[in-house]
N, C-alpha and C positions, 0 to 999 in steps of 0.2 A: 893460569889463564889471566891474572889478573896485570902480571907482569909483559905478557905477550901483548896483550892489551894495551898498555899503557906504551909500548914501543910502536905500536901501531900508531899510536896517537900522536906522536911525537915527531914522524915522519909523515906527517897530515902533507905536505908540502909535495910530495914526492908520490904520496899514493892519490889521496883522496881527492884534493883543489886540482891536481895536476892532471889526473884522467877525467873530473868530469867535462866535458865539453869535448875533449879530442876524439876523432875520429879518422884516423890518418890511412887506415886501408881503403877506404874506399874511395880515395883520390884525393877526397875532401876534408879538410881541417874544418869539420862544422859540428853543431850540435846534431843536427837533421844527419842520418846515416845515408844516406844518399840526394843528395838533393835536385830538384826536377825545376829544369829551367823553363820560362816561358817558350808559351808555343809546344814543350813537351807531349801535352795531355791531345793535341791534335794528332790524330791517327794521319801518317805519310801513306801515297797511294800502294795500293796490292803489286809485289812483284817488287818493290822498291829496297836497293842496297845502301845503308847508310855506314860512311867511315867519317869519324872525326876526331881530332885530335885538341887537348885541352892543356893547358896551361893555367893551373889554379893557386897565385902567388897570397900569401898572408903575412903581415907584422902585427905582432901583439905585446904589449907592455906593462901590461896589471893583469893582478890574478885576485880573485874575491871569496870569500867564505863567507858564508850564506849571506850574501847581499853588500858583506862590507868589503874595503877594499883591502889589503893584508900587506902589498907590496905593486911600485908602480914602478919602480925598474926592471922588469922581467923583459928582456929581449930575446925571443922565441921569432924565427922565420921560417917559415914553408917555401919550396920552390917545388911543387907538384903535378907531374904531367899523365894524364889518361888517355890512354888508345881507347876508344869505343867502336865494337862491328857488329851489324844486325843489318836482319832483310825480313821483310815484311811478305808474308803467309796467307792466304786466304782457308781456314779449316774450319770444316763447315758453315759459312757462313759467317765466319766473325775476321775478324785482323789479327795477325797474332803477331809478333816480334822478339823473335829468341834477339839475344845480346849478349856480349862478352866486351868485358871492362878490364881492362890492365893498367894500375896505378904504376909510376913510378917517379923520383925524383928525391929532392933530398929536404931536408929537416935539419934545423939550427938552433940549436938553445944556446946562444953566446955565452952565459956567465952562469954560476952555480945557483942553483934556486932550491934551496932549505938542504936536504940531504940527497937534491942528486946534482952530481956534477955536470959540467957543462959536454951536449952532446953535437955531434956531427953523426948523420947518419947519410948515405945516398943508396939507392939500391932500389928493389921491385917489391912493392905491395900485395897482398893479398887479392888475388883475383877475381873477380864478380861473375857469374853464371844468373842469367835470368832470362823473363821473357814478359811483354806487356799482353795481355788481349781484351782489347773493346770490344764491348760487349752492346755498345752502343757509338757508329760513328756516320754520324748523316749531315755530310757537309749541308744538305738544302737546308733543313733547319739549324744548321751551326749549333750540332749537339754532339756531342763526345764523350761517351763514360772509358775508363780503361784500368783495368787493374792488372799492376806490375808485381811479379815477387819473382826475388834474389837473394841466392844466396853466396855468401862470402867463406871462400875456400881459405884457409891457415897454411897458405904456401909460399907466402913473401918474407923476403928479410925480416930479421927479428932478434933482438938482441935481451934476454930478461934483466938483466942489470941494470935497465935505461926503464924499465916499465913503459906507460903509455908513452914515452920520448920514440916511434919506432914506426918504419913505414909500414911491415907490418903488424900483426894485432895477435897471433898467434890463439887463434879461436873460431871456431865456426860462427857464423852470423846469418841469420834469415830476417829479411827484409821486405815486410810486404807493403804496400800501396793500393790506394784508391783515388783515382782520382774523375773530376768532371771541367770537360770545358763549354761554354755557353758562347755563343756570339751575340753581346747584347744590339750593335748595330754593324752594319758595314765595315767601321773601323775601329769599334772596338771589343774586346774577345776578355772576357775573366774565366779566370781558371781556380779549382780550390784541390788542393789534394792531402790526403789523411796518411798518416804512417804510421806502423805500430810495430817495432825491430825486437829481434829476441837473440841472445847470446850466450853460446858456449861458454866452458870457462877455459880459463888459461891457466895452465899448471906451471908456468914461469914467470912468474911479475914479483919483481925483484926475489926469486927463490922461494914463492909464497904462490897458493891457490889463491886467484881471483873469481869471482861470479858477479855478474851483473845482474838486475833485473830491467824487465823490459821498459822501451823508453816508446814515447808517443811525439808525432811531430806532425805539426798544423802548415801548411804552405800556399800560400795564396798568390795572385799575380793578377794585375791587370794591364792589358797589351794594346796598344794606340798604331794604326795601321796609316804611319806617316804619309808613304807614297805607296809604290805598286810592290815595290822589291825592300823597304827599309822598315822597320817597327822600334818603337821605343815602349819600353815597359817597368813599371814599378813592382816589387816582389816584398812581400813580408814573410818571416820563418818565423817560429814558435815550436818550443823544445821542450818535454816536460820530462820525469821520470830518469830510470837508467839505475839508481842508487847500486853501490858497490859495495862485497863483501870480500875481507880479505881472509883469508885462515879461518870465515867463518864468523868475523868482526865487522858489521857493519861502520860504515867511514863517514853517512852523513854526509852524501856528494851529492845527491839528486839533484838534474837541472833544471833550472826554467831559464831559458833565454831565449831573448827575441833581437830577430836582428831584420835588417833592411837592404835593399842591393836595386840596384837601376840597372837596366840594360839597352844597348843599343845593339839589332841586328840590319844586316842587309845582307841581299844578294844579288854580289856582285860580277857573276859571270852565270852560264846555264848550267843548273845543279853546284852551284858551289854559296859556300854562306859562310858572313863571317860575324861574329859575336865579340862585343867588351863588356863586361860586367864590374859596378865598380860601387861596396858597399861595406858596411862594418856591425858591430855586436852594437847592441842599443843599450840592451843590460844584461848582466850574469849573476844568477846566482851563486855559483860554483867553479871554479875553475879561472881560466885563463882567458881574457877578454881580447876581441880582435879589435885590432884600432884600426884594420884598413886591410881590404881586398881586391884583387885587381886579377878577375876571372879572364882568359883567351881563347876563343875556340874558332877550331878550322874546320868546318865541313862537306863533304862533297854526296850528294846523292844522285843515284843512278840507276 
């Protein structure tokens, strides 16, 4: 054991800094396992079709063990794009919104980072299945409660020699959420939502069982209602937990990272919206640090 042990620790680079933070199945390279953009927590009207399409780019350069920084040439790129489809339910009385989420796109680690070599991966993610329902949505008083839970199917590409380098995760994942929106005045709307994820294990990460424990995520937003069709919005994320065990060895990954992201929406035809999101990791404890994010999305409801 002792020996097992110590080969785990040695490939610290590759198991433990290297997974915490990634999250690549579920569209998003974030600490947060799903994350909820402004204006999300607003329940859309009863009967309403929503399709949108996403484009979620990242470059990242440092990686940190518990706070320090270990290495600042690490060139890691994401190019990740999400189908999302849902319609909106009226059951018994409340809103409800089944959803299906289809990641796909590709992942770049340019140069070798400690013991895994350098990866190209492109192909289809891990699938998302969920559904929100507010349980509280009264545009008069611009109050919104809704709570979302998804779960993440181990259906997407997946390669175990590459560990967390992978679009998908090859593990069950349940992701629940709570969230509340308020409208403090006319134009402007805060939102706060709670996440608390929980994970299957993966019987192939690098030829080795992995098990995670659960991780918690804090996300907040506040939303400036420029004109009639355009909003601009500032967002904070907050990342805590997750720690990993490999073969039974804890690795001493747990996250806390906080990050920041701005937004600009409008819409600019009837039923159609377009979103930029454009923000970075603030600090990391673990893992791999994003220098820069440049969110896209195309939506159309109907």
């Amino acid at each position: 054991m002792k020996v097992k042990k110590q080969i785990l620790r040695t490939k610290n680079w590759s198991i433990a800094m290297l997974l915490s933070g990634l999250s690549i199945a579920s569209g998003t390279v974030l600490a947060e396992e799903l994350a909820v953009d402004p204006n999300d927590v607003v329940a859309p009207p009863t009967g309403t079709t929503i399709t949108a399409l996403y484009s979620l780019n990242t470059k990242s350069s440092k990686l940190y063990s518990d706070s320090n920084m270990v290495l600042n040439n690490v060139d890691f790129k994401t190019n990740i794009g999400l189908l999302r489809l849902g319609h909106v339910y009226d059951v018994g009385g409340f809103k409800i919104l089944p959803q299906l989420l289809v990641p796909f796109g590709r992942i770049d680690l340019a140069k070798d980072l400690g013991a895994q070599s350098a990866v190209k991966h492109t192909g289809f993610g891990d699938p998302i299945v969920g559904a929100t329902a507010w349980l509280v949505a009264n545009p008069e008083s611009k109050t919104w409660f809704g709570i979302p839970i998804y779960l993440s199917v181990p259906a997407g590409d997946y390669d175990g020699s590459t560990g967390p380098f992978n679009i998908g995760e090859n593990r069950w994942k349940l992701i629940t959420q709570a969230g509340v929106a308020k409208g403090l005045t006319d134009k402007l709307l805060a939102e706060v939502i709670g996440e608390v994820s929980f994970y299957g294990k993966n019987d192939d990460f690098y030829g080795r069982t992995m098990k995670q424990e659960s991780s918690q995520s804090l996300m907040g937003h506040l939303t400036y209602k420029a004109t009639e069709k355009t909003s601009l919005s500032v967002s904070y994320y907050h990342t805590l937990g997750g720690e990993t065990k490999v073969d039974g060895i804890k690795q001493d990954d747990s996250k806390n990272t906080n990050r920041w992201l701005a937004t600009a929406s409008t819409w600019f035809a009837p039923g159609w919206n377009f979103q930029v999101q454009y923000g970075q990791d603030i600090d990391v404890k673990n893992g791999i640090k994003e220098d820069h994010r440049v969110n896209l999305r195309l939506a159309k409801l109907f």
